[in-house]
SEKOL-103282 format. One record per residue (C-alpha): residue number from 0; chain; x, y, z; residue in three letters. Coordinates in steps of 0.25 Angstrom, whole numbers, padded with zeros to 4 digits, always signed. Last residue first. Example, Ala and Ser with C-alpha at 12.3 -4.5 7.8 and 13.67 -1.06 7.14 Angstrom:
{nr:1	kette:A	x:+0055	y:-0004	z:+0029	rest:SER}
{nr:0	kette:A	x:+0049	y:-0018	z:+0031	rest:ALA}
***
This chain:
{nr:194	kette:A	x:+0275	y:+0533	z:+0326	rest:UNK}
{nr:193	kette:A	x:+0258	y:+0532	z:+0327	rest:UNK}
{nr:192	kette:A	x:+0254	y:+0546	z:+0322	rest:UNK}
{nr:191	kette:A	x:+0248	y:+0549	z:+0336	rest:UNK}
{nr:190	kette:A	x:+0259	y:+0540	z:+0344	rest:UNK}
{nr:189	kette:A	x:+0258	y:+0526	z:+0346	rest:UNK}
{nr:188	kette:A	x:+0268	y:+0524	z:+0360	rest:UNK}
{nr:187	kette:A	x:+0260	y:+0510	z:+0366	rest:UNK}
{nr:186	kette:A	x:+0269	y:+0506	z:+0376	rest:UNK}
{nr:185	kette:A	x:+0261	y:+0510	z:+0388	rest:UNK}
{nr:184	kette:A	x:+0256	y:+0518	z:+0397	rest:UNK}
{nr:183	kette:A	x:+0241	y:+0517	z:+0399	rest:UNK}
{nr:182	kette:A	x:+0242	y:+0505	z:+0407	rest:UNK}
{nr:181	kette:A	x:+0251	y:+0515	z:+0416	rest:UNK}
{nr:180	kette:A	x:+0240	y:+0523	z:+0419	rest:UNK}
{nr:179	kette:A	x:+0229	y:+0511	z:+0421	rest:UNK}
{nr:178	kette:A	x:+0237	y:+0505	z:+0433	rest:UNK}
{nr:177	kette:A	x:+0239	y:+0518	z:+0440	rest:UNK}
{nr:176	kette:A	x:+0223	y:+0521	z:+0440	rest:UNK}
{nr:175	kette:A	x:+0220	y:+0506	z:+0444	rest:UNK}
{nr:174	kette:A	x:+0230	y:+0507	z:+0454	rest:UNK}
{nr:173	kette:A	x:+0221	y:+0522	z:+0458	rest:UNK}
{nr:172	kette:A	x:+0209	y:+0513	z:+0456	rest:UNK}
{nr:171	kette:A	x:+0211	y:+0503	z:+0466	rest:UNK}
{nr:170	kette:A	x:+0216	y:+0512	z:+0475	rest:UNK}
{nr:169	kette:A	x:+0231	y:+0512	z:+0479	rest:UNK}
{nr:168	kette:A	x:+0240	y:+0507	z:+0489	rest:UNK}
{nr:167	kette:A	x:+0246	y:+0495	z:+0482	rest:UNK}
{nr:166	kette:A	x:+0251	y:+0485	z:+0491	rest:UNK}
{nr:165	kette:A	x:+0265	y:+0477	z:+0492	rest:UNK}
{nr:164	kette:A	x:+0265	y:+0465	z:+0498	rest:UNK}
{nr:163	kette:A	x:+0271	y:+0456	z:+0510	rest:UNK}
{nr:162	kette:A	x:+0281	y:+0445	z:+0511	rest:UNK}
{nr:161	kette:A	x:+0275	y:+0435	z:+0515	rest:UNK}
{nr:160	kette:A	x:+0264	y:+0432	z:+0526	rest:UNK}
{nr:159	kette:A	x:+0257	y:+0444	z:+0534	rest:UNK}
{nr:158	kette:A	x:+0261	y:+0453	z:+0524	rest:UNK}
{nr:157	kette:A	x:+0269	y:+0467	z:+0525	rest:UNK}
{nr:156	kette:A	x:+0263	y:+0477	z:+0515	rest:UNK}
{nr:155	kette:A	x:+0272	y:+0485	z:+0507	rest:UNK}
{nr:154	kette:A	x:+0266	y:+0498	z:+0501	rest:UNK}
{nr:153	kette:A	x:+0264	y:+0502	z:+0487	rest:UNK}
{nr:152	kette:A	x:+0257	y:+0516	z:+0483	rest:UNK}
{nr:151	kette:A	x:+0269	y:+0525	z:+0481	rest:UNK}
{nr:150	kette:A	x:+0271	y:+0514	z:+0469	rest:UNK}
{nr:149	kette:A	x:+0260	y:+0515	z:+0463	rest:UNK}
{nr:148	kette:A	x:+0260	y:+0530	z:+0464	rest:UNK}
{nr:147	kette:A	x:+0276	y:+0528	z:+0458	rest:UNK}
{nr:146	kette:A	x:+0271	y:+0519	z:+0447	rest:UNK}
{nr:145	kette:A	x:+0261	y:+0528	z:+0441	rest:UNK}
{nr:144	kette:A	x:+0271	y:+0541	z:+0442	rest:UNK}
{nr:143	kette:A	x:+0280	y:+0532	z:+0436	rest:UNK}
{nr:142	kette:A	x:+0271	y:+0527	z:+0425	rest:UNK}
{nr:141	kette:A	x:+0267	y:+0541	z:+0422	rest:UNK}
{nr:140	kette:A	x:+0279	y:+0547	z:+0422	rest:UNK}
{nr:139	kette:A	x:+0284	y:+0535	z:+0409	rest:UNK}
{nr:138	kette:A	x:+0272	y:+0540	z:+0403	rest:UNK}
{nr:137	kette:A	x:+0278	y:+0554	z:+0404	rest:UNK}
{nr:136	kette:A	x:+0290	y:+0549	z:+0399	rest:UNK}
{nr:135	kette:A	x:+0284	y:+0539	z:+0390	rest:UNK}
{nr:134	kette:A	x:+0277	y:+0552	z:+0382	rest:UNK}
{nr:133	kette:A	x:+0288	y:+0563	z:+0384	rest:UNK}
{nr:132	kette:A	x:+0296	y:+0552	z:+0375	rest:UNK}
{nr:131	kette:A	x:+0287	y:+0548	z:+0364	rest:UNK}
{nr:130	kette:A	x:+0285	y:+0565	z:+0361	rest:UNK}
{nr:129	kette:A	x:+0300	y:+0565	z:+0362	rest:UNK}
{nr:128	kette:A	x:+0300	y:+0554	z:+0351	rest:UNK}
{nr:127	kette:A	x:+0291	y:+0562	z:+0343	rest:UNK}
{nr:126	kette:A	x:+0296	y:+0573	z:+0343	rest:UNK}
{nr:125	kette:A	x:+0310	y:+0567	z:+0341	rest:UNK}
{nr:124	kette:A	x:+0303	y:+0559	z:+0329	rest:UNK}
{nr:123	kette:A	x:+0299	y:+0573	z:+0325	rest:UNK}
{nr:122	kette:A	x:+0312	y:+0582	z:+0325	rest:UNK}
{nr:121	kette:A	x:+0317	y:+0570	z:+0317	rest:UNK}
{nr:120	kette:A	x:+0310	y:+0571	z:+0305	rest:UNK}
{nr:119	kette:A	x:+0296	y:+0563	z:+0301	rest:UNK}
{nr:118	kette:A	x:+0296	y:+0552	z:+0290	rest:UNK}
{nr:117	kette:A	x:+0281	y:+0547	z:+0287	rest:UNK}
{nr:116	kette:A	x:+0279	y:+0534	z:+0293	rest:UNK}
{nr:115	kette:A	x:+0276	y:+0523	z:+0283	rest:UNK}
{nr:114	kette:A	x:+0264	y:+0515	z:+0288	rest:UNK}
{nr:113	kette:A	x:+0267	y:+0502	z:+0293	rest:UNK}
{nr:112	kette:A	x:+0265	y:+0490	z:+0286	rest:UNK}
{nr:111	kette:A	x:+0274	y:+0493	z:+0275	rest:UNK}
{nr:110	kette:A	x:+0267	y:+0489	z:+0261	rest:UNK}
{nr:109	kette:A	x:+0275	y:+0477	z:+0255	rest:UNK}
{nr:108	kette:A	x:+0287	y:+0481	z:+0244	rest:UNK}
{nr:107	kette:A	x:+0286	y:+0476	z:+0230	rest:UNK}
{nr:106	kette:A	x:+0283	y:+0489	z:+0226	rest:UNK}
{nr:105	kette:A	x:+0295	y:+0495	z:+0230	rest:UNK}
{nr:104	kette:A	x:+0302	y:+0486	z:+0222	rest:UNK}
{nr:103	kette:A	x:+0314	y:+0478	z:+0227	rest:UNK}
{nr:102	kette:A	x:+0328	y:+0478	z:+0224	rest:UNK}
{nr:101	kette:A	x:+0331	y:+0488	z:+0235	rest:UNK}
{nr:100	kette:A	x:+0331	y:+0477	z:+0246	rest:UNK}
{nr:99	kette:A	x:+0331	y:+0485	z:+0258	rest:UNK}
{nr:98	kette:A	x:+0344	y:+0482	z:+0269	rest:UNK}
{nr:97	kette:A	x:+0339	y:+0476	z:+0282	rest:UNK}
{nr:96	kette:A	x:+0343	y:+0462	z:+0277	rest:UNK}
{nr:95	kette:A	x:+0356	y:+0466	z:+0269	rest:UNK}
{nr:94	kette:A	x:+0359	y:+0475	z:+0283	rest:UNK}
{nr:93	kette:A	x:+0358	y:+0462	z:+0291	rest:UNK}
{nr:92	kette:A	x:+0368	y:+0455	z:+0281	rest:UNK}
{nr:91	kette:A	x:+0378	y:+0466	z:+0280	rest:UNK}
{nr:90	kette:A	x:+0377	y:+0465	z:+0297	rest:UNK}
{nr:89	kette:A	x:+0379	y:+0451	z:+0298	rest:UNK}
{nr:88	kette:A	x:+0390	y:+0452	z:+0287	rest:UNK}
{nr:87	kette:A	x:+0397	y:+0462	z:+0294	rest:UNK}
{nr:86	kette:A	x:+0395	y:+0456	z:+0310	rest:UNK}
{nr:85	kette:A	x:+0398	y:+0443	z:+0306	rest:UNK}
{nr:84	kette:A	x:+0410	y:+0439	z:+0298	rest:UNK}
{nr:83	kette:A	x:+0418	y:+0454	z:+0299	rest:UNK}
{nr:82	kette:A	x:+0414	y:+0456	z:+0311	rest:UNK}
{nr:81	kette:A	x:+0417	y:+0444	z:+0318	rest:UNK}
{nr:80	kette:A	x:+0431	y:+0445	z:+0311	rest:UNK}
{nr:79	kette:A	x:+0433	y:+0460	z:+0317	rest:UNK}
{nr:78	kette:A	x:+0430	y:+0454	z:+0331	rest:UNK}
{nr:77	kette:A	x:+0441	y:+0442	z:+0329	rest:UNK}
{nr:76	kette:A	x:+0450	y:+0450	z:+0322	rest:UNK}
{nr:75	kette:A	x:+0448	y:+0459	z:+0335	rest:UNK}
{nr:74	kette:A	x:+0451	y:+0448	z:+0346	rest:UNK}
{nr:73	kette:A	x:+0464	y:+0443	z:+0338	rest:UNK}
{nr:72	kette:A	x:+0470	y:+0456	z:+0339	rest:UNK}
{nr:71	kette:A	x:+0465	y:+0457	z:+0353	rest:UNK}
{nr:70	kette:A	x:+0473	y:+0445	z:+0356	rest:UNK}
{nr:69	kette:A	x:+0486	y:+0448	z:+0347	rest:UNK}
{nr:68	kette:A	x:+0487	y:+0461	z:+0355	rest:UNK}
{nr:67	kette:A	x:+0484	y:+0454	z:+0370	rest:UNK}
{nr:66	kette:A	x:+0496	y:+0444	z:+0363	rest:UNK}
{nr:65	kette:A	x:+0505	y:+0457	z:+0359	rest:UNK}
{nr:64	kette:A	x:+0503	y:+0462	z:+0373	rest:UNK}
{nr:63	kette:A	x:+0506	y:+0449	z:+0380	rest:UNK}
{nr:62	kette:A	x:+0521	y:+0448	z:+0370	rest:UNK}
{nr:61	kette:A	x:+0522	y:+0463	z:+0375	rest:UNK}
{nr:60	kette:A	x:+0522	y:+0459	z:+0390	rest:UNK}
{nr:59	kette:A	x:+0530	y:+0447	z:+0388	rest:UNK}
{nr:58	kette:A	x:+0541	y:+0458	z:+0382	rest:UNK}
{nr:57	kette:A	x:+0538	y:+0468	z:+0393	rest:UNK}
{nr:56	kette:A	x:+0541	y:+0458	z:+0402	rest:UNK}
{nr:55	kette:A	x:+0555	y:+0459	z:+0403	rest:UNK}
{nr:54	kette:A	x:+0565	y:+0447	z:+0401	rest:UNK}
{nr:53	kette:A	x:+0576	y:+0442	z:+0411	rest:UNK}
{nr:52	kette:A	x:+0566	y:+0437	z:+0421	rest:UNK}
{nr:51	kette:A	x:+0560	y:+0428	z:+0410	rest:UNK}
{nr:50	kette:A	x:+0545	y:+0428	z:+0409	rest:UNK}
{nr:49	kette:A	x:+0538	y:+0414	z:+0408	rest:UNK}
{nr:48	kette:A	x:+0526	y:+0420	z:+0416	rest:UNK}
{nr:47	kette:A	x:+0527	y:+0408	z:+0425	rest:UNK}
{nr:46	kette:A	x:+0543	y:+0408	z:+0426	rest:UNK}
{nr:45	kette:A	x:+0545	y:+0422	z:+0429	rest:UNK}
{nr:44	kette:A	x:+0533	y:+0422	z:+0440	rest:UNK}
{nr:43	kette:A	x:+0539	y:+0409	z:+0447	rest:UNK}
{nr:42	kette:A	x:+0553	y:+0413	z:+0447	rest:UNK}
{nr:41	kette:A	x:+0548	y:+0424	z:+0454	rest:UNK}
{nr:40	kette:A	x:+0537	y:+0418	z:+0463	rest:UNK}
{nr:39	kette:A	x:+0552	y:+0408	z:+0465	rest:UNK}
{nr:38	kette:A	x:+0561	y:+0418	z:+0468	rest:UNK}
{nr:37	kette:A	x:+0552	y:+0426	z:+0478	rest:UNK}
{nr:36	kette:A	x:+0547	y:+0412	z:+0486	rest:UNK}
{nr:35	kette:A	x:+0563	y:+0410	z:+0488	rest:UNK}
{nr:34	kette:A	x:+0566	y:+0422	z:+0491	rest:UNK}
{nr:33	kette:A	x:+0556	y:+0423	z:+0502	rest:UNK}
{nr:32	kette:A	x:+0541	y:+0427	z:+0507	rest:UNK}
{nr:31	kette:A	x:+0539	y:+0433	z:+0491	rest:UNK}
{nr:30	kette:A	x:+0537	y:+0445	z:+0485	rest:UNK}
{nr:29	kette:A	x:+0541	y:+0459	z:+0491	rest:UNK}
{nr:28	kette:A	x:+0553	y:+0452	z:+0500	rest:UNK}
{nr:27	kette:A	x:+0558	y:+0445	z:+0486	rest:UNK}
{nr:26	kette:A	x:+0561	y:+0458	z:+0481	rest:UNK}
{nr:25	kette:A	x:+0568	y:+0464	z:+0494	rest:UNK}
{nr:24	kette:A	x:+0576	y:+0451	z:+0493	rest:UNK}
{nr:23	kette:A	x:+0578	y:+0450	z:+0477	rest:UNK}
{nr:22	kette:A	x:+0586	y:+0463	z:+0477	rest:UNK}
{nr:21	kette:A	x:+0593	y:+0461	z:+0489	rest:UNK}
{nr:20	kette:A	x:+0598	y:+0447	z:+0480	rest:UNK}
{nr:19	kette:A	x:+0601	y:+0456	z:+0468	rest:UNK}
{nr:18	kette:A	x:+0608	y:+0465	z:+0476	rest:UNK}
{nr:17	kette:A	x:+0617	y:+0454	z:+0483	rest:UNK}
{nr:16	kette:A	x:+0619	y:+0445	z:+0470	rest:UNK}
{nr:15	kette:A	x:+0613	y:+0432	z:+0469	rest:UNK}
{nr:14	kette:A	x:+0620	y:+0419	z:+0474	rest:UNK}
{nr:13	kette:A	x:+0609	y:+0408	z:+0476	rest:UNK}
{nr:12	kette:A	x:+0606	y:+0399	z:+0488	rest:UNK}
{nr:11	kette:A	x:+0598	y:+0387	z:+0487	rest:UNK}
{nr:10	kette:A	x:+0589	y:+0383	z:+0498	rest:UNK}
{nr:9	kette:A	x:+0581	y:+0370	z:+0502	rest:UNK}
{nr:8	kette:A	x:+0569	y:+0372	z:+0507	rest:UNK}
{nr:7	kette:A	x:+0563	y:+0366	z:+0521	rest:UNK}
{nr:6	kette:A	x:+0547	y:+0365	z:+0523	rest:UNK}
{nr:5	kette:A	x:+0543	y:+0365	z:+0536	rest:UNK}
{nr:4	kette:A	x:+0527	y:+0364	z:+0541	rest:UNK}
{nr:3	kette:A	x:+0526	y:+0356	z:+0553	rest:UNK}
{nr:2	kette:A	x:+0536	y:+0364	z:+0562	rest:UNK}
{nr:1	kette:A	x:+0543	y:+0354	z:+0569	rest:UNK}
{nr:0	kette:A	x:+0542	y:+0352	z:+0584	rest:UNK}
***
């Protein structure tokens, strides 16, 4: 019976020198099945990087380096181009609209809408702001506190058909009571003199 998968080589001997020939056995044990598979994945890798065994790499290597260098060269003239034609002249252009026209009278001016706010220092806008701030914080306590006895008071009922509900274990007037506290927080943070 003949084995059904057989595939006969032909074979050509080479004369290499003994240590070189050890040499390329323990070598070719570590990365191929034979010598032949060995020479040929090497022949192979020199061949497709078209590196000559005779050369180093560090030539290759430094002609990669001087392309990556080339690239990013390229890369910033690129960014410093975008700037230059148009990040500046948006920007020159945008403080041209925002900049005051000083050629104009002051009488020709229209009456601000809004009151002028008399300057105050810094010591009282950080007043001010602390004052802004101990006032969400506790409102911000408030609506927690609020939310947490609605939210003690919330239990699971099972239904007969679906998937159940959730019910509010409070009075009328206690929901009420809850509901009518966090009306009265609200966006609305006029203070006495109205900053």
């Amino acid at each position: 019976m003949k084995p059904l998968h057989t595939k006969t080589y032909n074979f050509s001997a080479i004369s290499i020198k003994s240590p070189v020939a050890d040499h390329f056995r323990k070598f070719s044990k570590k990365v191929g099945r034979s010598h032949t598979e060995t020479l040929e994945s090497m022949m192979n890798f020199f061949e497709g990087n078209q590196i000559s065994p005779n050369e180093s790499l560090g030539p290759n290597m430094t002609t990669m380096e001087n392309r990556l260098k080339k690239r990013i060269n390229a890369l910033v003239a690129i960014i410093k181009n975008i700037e230059k034609n148009q990040t500046k002249p948006t920007n020159t252009m945008l403080q041209l609209l925002f900049q005051e026209d000083k050629g104009k009278e002051e009488s020709s001016r229209v009456d601000p809408i809004f009151e002028v706010q008399p300057l105050i220092t810094e010591n009282e806008e950080l007043q001010f702001y602390r004052n802004q701030y101990d006032v969400v914080k506790q409102q911000l306590h408030f609506i927690k506190s609020d939310l947490q006895r609605l939210g003690d008071s919330v239990t699971f009922v099972k239904g007969n058909f679906g998937g159940g509900y959730l019910k509010i274990n409070l009075t009328q007037e206690e929901f009420k009571n809850i509901i009518n506290n966090s009306t009265h927080v609200h966006y609305h943070n006029e203070t006495k003199n109205g900053r």
